[in-house]
C-alpha positions in Angstrom: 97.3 149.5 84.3 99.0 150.2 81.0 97.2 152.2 78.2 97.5 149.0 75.8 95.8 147.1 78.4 92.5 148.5 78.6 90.6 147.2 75.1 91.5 143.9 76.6 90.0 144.7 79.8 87.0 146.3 78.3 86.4 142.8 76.8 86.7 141.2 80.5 90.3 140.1 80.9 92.5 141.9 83.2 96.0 141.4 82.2 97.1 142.8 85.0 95.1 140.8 87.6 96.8 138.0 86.0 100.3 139.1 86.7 99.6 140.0 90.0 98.3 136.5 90.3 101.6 135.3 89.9 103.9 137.1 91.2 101.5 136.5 94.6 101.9 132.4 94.1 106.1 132.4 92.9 106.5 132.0 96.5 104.3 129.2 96.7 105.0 127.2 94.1 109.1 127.5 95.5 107.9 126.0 98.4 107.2 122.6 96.8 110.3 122.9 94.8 112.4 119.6 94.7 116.2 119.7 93.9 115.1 118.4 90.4 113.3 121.6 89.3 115.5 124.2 87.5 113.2 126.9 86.4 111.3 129.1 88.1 107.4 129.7 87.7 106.4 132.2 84.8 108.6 130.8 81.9 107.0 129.1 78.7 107.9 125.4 80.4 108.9 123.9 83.5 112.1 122.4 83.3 113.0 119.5 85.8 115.9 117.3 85.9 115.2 114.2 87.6 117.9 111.8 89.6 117.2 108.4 88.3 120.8 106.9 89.3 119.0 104.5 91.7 117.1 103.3 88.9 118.6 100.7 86.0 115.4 101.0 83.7 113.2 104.0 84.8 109.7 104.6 82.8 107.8 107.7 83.0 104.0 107.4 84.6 101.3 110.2 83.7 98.5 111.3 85.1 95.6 113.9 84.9 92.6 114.6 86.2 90.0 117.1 88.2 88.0 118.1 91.3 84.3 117.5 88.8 80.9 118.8 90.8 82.2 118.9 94.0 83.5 122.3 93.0 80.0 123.8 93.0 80.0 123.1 96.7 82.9 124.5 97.2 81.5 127.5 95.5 78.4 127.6 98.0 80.0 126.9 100.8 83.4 129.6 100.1 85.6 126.1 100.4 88.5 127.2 98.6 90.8 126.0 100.4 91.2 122.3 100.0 89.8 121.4 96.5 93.5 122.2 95.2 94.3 119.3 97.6 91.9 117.2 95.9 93.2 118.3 92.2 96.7 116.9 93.0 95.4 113.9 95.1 92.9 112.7 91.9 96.6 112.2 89.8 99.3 110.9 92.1 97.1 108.9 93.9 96.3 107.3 90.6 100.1 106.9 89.2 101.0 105.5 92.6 98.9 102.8 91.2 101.8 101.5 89.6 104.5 102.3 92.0 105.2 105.3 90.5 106.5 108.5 92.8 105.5 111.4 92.0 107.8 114.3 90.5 106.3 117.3 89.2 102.8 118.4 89.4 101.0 121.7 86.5 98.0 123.1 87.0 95.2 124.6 84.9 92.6 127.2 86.7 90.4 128.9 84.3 87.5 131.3 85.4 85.2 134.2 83.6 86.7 136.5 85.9 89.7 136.1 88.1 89.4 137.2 92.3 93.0 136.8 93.0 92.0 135.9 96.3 90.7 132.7 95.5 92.8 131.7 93.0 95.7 132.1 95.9 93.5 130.2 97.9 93.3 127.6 95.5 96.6 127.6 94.1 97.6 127.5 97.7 96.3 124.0 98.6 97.8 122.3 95.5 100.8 123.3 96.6 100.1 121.8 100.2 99.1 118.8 98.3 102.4 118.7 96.0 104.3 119.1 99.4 102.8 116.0 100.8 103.3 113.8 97.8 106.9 115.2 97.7 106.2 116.3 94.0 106.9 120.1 92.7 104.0 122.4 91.5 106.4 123.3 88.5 104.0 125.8 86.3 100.1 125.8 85.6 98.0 127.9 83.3 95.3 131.1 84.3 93.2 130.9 81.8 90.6 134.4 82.3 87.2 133.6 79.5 84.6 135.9 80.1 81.2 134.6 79.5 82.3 131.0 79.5 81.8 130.5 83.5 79.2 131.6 85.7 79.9 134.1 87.6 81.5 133.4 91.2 83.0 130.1 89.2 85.8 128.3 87.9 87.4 124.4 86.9 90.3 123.1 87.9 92.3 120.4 86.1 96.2 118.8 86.7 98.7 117.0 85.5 101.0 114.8 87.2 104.0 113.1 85.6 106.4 110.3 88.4 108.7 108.0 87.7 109.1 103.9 88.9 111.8 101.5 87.6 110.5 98.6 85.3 111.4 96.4 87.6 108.9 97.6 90.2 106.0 98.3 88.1 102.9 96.9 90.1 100.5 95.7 87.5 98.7 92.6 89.4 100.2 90.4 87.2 101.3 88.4 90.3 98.1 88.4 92.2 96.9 84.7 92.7 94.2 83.2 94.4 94.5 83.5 98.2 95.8 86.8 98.3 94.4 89.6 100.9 92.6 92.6 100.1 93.7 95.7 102.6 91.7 98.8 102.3 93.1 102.1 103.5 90.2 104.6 104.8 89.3 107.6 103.0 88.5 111.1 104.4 84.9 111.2 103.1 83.6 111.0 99.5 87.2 112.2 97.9 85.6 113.9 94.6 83.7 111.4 93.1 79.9 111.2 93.5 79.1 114.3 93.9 76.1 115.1 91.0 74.7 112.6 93.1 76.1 114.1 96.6 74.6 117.5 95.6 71.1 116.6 94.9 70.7 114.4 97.9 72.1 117.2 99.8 69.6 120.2 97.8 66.5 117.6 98.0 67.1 117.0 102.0 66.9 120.6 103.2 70.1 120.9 104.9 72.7 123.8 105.0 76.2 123.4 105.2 76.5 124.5 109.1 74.2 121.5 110.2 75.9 118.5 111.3 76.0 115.4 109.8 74.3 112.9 112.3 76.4 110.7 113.9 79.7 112.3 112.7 80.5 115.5 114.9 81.6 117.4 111.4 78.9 119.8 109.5 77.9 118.7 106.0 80.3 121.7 104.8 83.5 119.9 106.5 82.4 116.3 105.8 81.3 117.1 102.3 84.3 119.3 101.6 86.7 117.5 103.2 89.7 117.1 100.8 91.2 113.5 99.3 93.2 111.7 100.9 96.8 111.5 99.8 98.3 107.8 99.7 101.9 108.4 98.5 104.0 108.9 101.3 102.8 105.7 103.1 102.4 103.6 99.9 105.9 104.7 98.9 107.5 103.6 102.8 105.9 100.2 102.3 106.8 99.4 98.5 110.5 99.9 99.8 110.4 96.5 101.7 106.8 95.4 100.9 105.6 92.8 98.2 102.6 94.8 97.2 100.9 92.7 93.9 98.0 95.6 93.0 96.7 98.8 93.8 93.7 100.3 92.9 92.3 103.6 93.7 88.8 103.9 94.7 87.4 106.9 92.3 84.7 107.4 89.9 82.6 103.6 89.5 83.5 102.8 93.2 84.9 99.4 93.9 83.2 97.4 90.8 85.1 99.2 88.4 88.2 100.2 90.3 89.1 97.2 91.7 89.2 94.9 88.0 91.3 97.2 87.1 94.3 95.4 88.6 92.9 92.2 88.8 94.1 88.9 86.1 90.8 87.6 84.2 90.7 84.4 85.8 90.2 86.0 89.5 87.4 87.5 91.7 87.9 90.2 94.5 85.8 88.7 97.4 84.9 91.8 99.7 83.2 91.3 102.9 80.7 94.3 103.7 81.2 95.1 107.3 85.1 94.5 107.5 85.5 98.1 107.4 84.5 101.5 109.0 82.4 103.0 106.9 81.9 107.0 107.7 78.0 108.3 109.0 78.2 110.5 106.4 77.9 107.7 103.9 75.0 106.1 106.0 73.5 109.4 106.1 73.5 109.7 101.9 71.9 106.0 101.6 69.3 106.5 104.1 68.5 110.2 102.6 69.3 108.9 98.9 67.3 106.2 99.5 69.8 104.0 98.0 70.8 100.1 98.3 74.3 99.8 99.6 75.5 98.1 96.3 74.3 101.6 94.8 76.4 103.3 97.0 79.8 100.6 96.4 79.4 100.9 92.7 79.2 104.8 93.0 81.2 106.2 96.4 84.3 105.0 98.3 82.4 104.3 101.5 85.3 104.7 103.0 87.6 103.1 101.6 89.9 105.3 98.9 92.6 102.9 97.9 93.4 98.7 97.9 96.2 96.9 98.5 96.3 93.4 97.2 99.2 91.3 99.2 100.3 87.8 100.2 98.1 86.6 102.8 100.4 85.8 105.2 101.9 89.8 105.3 98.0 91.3 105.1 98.0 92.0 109.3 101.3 92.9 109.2 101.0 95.5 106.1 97.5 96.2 108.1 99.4 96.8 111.6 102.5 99.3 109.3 99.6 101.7 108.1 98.4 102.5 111.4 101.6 103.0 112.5 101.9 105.8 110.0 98.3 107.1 110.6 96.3 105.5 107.7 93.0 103.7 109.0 93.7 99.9 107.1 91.7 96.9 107.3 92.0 93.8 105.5 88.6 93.9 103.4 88.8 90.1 102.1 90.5 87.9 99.2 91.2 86.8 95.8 89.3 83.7 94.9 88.9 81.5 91.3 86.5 83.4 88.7 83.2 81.3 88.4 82.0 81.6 84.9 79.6 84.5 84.1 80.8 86.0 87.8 82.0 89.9 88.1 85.7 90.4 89.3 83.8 91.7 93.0 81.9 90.1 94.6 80.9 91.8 97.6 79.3 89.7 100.7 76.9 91.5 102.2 75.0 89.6 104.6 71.7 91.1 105.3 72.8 94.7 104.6 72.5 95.4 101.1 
């Protein structure tokens, strides 16, 4: 380390950790590089010059967002390897929304004290995650703060800008009565729910090695198990597909998510039952002691993103995404708004 260095690292930052940090992840940030990126990492910006030539009008989408709680897991349980998967799922999954793609992806890691080991680790699964989307991890920000984290802990944030011609915005305004629902499965919570996920899990007793009843997976890899990403196959389908809305099932579950997309004068009618829903979310109702509207309003229960679609291409669209390894089932349909009624309406039988 450098004489000038040390007051600095006396106060708790190590400049030179920091450097090391990136000259260790250069190499893995290249590896999401698309032809549009013309900087390297390290400068001030990121520089990217996108090919819009196949596009007569294209707008600009944004996104950003975090991992929340479900970090502190990942700190118990040493999971560092997928939450970075989750930071760039929780933003392109949510411009893909609109039919956007995905271009370029920044970070922002900040800790009291920085264990280049994990930061690699974590900086290593958003780049997996940028792969996968097809987006570049084009810069991010270290940011070392001692005495503002615990020690052992850090937050995560990202940024995601894409691109989608005007003509191909998706914003349900098309959606009419008689249109299908299709829900494509989710890997497990995603990385929403879990305040609620963690206190269940504290108050029942478990550790992370037990395994979740019913599910063959411990509570570590069910619990941890990182979001699914929906753009390649959602991208494949709106190339010849009439897709109306898209919703992604985060934070409020499907009675906020789902209105999102919808016109005023519609309902969502969802049929509880028309889907697989994973034993780890039986086993946090049952253990929760919660009522399974509790669980819709605040989980995915399987289900991480909706489709809305003519009826008559729903089994088709339904038959496409198992052909490219997404679990799909059509969950139900649009029906006229009764007055005072909320935009879902979820038929649950005897269940709830």
């Amino acid at each position: 380390m450098s004489d000038r260095a040390e007051a600095y690292k006396a106060a708790g930052v190590d400049i030179d950790a920091a450097q090391s940090l990136v000259g260790r992840i250069k190499g893995i940030a290249a590896s999401t590089f698309t032809k549009g990126v013309i900087t390297d990492i390290g400068g001030f910006g990121g520089l990217f010059k996108p090919d819009l030539s196949n596009m007569t009008e294209p707008v600009l989408v944004s996104g950003t967002d975090g991992v929340g709680t479900k970090l502190k897991l990942a700190f118990d349980f040493d999971g560092h390897d997928s939450v970075g998967i989750d930071l760039v799922a929780m933003s392109v999954n949510d411009i893909l929304v609109q039919g956007a793609k995905p271009l370029f992806f920044l970070d922002y890691f900040a800790c009291g004290k920085l264990d280049t080991g994990i930061a690699e680790r974590v900086i290593t699964g958003i780049a997996a995650g940028c792969k996968e989307s097809g987006c570049a991890l084009l810069g991010g920000e270290t940011a070392e703060m001692p005495g503002f984290y615990a020690p052992g802990e850090y937050d995560l944030a990202g940024f995601c800008v894409g691109v989608v011609d005007n003509a191909k915005i998706v914003d349900g305004s098309n959606i009419t009565i008689g249109d299908k629902l299709v829900g494509l499965a989710s890997t497990g919570p995603h990385s929403n729910g879990y305040s609620l996920i963690r206190k269940i899990f504290a108050a029942s007793g478990r550790a992370g090695t037990d395994e979740v009843p019913g599910d063959g997976r411990t509570f570590r890899e069910a619990l941890l198990a990182p979001t699914r990403l929906y753009v390649a196959p959602i991208l494949r389908l709106l190339k010849d597909t009439r897709i109306k809305g898209m919703a992604h099932i985060t934070g409020g579950g499907f009675y906020e998510n789902v209105p999102r997309v919808l016109p005023a004068g519609v309902t969502a009618k969802l049929h509880f039952g028309s889907w697989t829903v994973p034993p780890v979310f039986e086993w946090l109702k049952e253990q929760g002691q919660l009522t399974w509207p509790e669980m819709l309003q605040i989980f995915n229960c399987g289900v991480g993103f909706v489709l809305i679609v003519d009826k008559a291409e729903a089994e088709e669209v339904v038959a496409r995404l198992h052909g490219l390894d997404v679990p799909a089932w059509v969950l139900g349909e649009v029906v006229r708004r009764k007055d005072g009624q909320e935009q879902v309406d979820v038929d649950f039988g005897a269940q709830a």
